[in-house]
C-alpha positions as CSV (number, residue, x, y, z in Angstrom):
1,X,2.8,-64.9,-83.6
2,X,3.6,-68.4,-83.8
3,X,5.9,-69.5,-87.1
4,X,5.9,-73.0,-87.8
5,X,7.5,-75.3,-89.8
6,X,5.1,-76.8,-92.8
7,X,4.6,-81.0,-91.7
8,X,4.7,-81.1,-95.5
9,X,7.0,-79.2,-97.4
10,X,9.2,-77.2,-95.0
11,X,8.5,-73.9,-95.4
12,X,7.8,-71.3,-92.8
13,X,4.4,-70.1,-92.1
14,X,2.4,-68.7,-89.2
15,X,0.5,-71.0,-87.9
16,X,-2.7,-70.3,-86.7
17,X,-4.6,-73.2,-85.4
18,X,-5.4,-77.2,-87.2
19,X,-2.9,-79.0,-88.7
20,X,0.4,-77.7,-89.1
21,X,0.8,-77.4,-92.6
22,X,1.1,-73.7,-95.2
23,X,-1.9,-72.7,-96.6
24,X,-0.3,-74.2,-100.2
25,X,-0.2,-77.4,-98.9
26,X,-3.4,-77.0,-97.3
27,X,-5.0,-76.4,-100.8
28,X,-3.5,-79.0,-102.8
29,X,-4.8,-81.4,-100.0
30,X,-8.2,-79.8,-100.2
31,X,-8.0,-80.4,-104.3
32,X,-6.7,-84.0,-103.7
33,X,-9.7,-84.7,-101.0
34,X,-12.2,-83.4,-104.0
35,X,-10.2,-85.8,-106.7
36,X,-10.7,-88.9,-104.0
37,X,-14.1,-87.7,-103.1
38,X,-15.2,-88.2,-106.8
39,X,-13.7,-91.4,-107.2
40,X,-15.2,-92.5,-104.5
41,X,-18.7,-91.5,-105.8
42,X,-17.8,-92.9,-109.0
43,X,-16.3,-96.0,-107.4
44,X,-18.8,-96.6,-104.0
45,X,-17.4,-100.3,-103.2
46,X,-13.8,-99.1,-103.2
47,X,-11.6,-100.0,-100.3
48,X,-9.2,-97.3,-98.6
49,X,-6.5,-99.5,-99.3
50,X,-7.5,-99.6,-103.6
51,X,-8.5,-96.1,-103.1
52,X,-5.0,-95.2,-101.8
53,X,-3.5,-96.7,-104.6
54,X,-6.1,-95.0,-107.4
55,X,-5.6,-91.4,-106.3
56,X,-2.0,-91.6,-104.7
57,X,-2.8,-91.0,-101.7
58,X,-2.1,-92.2,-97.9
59,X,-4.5,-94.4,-96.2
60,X,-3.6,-93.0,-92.8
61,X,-5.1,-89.8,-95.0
62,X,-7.9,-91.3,-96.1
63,X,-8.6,-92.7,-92.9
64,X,-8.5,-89.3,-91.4
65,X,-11.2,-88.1,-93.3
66,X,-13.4,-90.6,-92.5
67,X,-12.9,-90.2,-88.8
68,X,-14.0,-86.8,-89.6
69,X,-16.8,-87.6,-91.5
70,X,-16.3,-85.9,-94.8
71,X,-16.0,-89.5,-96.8
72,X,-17.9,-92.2,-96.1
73,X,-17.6,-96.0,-97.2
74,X,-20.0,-98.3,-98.5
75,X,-19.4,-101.3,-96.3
76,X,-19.0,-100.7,-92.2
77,X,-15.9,-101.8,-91.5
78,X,-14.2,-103.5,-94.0
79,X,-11.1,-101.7,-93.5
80,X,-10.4,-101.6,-90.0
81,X,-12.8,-98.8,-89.4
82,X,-14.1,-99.7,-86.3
83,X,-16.0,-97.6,-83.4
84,X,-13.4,-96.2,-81.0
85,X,-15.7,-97.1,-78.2
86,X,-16.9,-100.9,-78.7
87,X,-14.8,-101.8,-81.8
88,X,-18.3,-102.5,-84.0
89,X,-17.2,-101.8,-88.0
90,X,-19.0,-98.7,-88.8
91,X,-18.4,-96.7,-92.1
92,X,-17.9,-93.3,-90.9
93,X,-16.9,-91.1,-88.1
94,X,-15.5,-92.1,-84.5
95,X,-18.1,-93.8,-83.0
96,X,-21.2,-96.3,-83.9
97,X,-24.9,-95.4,-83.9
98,X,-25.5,-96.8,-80.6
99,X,-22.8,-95.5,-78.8
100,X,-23.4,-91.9,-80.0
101,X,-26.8,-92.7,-78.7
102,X,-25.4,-93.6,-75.0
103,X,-23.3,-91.1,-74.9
104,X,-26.0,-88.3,-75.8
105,X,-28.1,-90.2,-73.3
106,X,-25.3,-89.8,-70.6
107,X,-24.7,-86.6,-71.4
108,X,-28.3,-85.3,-71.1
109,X,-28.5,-87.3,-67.5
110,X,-25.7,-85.4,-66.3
111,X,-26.8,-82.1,-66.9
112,X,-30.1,-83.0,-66.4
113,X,-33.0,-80.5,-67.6
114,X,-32.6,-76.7,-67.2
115,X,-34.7,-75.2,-64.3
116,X,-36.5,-72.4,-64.7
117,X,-35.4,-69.2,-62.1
118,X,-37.0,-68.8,-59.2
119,X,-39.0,-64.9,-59.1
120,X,-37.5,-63.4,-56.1
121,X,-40.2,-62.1,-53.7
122,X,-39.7,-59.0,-53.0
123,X,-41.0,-57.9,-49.3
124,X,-42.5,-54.4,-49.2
125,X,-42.0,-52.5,-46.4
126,X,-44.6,-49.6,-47.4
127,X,-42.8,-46.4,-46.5
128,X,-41.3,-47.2,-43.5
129,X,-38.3,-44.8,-42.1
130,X,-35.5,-46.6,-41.5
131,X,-32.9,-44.9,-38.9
132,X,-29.2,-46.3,-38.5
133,X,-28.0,-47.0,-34.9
């Protein structure tokens, strides 16, 4: 069992796996991510930086959720959201549309195709007697 110290309000909790914050803290941040979602659907050309200051929240937060892919912004880019592979603005997630693409491509030349198995031939030997020498 692994007990943990909460990143957000010190308490002790036993710590499972994600981020290492109590299940309370977890929830209120799951509410807070539904309050900013919402203002951001009510609000679609808000920055992270004026969305931050709306709903009281970090932008390294909000941030995170977009590298995640849960929010998404309306312009690529405009707040230093860029692809962590060529640096092109995007408005969600880690990487652009055409480096997801090359990577997939990569990928799928690397492991190639599947084969199909080979059928074993089996050799019959009729009913042959063996003897051991």
């Amino acid at each position: 069992m692994d007990v943990r110290n909460c990143r957000s309000c010190g308490r002790l909790f036993n710590y499972m796996s994600g981020p290492p914050i109590c299940s309370m803290c977890q929830k209120k941040l799951e509410d807070k991510f539904r309050e900013v979602r919402e203002y951001l659907n009510e609000n679609p050309r808000s920055s992270v930086r004026a969305l931050s200051e709306a709903m009281d929240v970090s932008t390294k937060q909000i941030k995170q959720w977009i590298r995640e892919e849960r929010l998404t912004l309306s312009e690529p880019g405009a707040d230093g959201i860029n692809c962590e592979h060529c640096g092109e603005p995007i408005s969600s997630g880690r990487f652009c549309e055409k480096c997801k693409a090359s990577m997939t491509n990569t990928l799928n030349g690397v492991l190639g195709k599947p084969k199909a198995p080979e059928a074993k031939k089996q050799e019959s030997h009729g009913n042959k007697m063996r003897f051991l020498q």
